[in-house]
N, C-alpha and C positions, 0 to 999 in steps of 0.2 A: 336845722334848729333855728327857730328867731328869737332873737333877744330886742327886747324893746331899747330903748339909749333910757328912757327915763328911768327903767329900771337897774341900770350900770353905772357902777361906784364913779365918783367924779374925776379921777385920771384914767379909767378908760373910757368916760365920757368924752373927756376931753382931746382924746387920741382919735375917738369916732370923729369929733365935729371937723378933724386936722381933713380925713379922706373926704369930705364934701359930699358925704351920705344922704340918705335919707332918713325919715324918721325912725326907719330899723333897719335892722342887715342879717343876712342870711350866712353864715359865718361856714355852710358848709362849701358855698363858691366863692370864698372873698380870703382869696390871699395875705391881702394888703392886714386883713384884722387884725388885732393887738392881741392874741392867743395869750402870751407870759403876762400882761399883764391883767388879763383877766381871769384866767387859772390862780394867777397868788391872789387875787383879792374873794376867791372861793373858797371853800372850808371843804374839805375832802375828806373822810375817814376810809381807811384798811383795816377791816377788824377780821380777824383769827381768832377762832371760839371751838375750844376742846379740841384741836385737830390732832387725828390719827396718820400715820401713814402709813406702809409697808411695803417692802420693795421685792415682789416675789412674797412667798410665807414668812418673812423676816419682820416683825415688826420696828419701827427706825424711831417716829414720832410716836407718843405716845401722851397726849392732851394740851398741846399748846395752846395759851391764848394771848395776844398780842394786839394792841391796840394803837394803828400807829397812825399821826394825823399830820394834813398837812403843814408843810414848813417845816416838822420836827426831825431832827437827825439822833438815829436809834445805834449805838452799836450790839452787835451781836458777835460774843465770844463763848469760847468753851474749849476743853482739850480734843485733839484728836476724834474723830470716829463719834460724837456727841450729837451729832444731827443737824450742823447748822446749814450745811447745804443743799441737805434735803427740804431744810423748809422751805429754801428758795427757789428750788424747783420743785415745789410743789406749788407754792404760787403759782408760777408761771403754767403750770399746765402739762409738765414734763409725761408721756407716756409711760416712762419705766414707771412714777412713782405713783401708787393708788390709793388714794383716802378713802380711808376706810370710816371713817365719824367724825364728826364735826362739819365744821364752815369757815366759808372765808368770804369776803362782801365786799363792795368798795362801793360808798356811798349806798347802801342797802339792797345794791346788785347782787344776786349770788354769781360770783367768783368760778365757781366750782362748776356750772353751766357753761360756762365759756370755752371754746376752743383755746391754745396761745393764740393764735393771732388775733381772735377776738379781745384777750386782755392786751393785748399790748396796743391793741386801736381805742382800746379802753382808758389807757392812760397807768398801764405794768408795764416795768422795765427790768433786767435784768443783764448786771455785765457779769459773765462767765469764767470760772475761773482757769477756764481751758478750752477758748473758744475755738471755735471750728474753722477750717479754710473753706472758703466755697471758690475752687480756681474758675477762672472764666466769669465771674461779676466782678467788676468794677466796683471800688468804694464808695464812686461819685454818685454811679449809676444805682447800687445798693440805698446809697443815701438818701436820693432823691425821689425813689416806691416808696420808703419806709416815711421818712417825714410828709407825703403826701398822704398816705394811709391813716396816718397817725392824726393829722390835722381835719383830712375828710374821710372818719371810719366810717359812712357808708360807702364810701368810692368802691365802684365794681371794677376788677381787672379790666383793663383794655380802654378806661376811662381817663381823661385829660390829666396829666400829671403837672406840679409845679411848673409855672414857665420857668425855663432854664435859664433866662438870663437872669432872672430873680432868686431861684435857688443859687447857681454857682455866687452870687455876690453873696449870700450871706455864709454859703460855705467858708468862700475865702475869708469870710470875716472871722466866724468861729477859729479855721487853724489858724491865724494869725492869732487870736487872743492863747490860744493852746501852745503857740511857738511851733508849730507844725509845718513841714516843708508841703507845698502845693505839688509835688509828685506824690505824696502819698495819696492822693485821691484816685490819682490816675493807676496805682497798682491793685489787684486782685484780693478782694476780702478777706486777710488773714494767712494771704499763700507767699509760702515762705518769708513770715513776719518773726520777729525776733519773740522774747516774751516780754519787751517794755514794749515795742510795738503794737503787742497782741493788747495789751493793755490800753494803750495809749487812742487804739482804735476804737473800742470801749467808750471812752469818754469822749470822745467826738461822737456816737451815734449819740450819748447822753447829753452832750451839748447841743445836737440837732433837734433831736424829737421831742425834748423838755417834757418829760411825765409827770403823769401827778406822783406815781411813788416807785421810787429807783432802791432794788435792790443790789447790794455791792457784794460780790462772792469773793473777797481774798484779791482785791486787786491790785495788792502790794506783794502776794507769792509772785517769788522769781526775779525781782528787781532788786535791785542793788538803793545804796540810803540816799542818794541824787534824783534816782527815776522815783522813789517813793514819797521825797520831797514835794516833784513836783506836779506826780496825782493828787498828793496831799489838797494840794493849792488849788491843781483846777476844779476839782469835783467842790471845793469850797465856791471857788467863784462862780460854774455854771448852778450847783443847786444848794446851797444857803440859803434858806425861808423860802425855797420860789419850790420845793416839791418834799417829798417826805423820804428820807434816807433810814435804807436799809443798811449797815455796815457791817459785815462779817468778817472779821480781823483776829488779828494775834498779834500785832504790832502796834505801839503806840505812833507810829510816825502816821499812820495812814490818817490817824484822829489828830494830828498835831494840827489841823487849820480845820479840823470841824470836830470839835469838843462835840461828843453826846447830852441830849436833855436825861438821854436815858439809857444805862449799859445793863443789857441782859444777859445771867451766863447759861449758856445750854450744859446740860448733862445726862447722858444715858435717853436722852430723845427728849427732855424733860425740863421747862424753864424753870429754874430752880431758886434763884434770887436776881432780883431788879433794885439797879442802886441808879446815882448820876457818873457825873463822868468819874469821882473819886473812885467808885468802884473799877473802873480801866484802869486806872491807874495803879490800884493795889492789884489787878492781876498781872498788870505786866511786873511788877517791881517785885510781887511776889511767888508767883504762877498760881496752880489751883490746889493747894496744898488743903489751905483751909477748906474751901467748898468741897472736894473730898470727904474732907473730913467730916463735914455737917450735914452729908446727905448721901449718907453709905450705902441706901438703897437705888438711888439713881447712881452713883460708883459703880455698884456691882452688876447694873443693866448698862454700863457705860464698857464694863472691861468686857462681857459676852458679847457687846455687840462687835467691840473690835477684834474679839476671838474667831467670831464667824467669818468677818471680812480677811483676816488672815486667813484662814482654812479654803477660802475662795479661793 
């Protein structure tokens, strides 16, 4: 991709003229480029329009639409067994989950065409709320595919990766900012990691690869109010205004250093009301009594759906 410098907002003009370029750059072989700061100075949308899903014959999602742009931090609540993590992998491109109607876009891309790895070269993120061990890759080594792929998504397998003396220094810099000891790099992705660990490993890929828009599944389940505190803080400090947050919580700690513009409740597969952050705040203080109440019909597709999953 070339970007011309006359056409690039004047601080990352200014960061061009720092490398001693030329009149343009080719940002698919140039390490050195200013990626964060030209991603935030871009306007990115994620729109989700009427999505279905189904998992097997089960229907899960049934019409969302979601509009989420960058910089903006979104939470997503709801009780139990409501559907919010299926939206998320559904995003992401998950196998098991099949959409059945609707769309999903980013920046007027269909979404729903793409492979995951094609979305996540795309600029999709998602941290898992039960992420997998892969024993035998390295963190360092895992990190280093993934942020190269992610910077140059046309990079073919078996193509020049990050020089390494350029990656591990900004590794080292990221755990340092995360308070991160330097042997976790060097340990196996997720194999025999605690569950703040598992967590914790999360937000360092999200610190590395900076997407445009990071889905959060629950990544204060399992942590105690210290470890919760202080995902709180990093996910504030790596994506605040610089990409668009997905937040799927039940806890107000996880939102204590990134307030939502906007808190969405799921129900019965179903987005049912969209408030600001006041509305988090009245469900944690109050749970989902009311919304219950005021949409008996997503309730009652809310309690079959969690009838099935028990019976599973």
């Amino acid at each position: 991709m070339e970007i011309t410098v006359a056409n690039l907002p004047r601080r990352v003009n200014r960061r061009i003229r720092q490398t001693k370029r030329h009149r343009y750059l080719d940002t698919t072989h140039n390490d050195s480029f200013p990626f964060e700061l030209l991603q935030s100075s871009m306007t990115h949308v994620l729109q989700i329009k009427n999505l279905h899903v189904s998992v097997g014959d089960k229907p899960i999602l049934r019409g969302v639409n979601l509009t989420l742009n960058h910089g903006e931090t979104h939470a997503l609540m709801g009780p139990n067994g409501s559907g919010k993590s299926t939206l998320g992998l559904a995003i992401m491109g998950h196998p098991g989950y099949d959409v059945t109607d609707g769309s999903i876009t980013l920046d007027g891309e269909d979404v729903l065409a793409m492979s995951p790895d094609e979305r996540a070269r795309a600029g999709i993120f998602m941290a898992f709320q039960r992420p997998m061990a892969v024993p035998g890759v390295k963190m360092a080594d895992f990190l280093r595919h993934a942020t190269t792929n992610v910077r140059r998504p046309d990079r073919k397998e078996g193509e020049e990766l990050i020089p390494m003396r350029e990656f591990r220094k900004e590794l080292k810099e990221k755990m340092a900012h995360l308070r991160m000891d330097e042997e976790f790099a060097r340990r196996y992705v997720n194999d025999g990691f605690s569950g703040g660990e598992m967590k914790r490993a999360e937000i360092l890929q999200l610190a590395m690869l900076q997407p445009k828009f990071a889905v959060l599944d629950e990544t204060d389940s399992g942590l105690d109010a210290d470890a919760v505190r202080l995902a709180s803080e990093s996910i504030a400090e790596i994506g605040h205004q610089k990409m668009g947050l997905l937040i799927i919580t039940h806890h107000d700690k996880l939102l204590e250093h990134n307030p939502p513009q906007y808190t969405h409740v799921m129900l019965g597969g179903r987005l049912v009301e969209t408030g600001g952050s006041e509305l988090a705040e009245e469900l944690h203080r109050h749970g989902y009594d009311r919304i219950r109440k005021a949409y008996p019909e997503a309730e009652a597709a809310n309690q079959e759906m969690l009838a099935e999953e028990t019976a599973v």
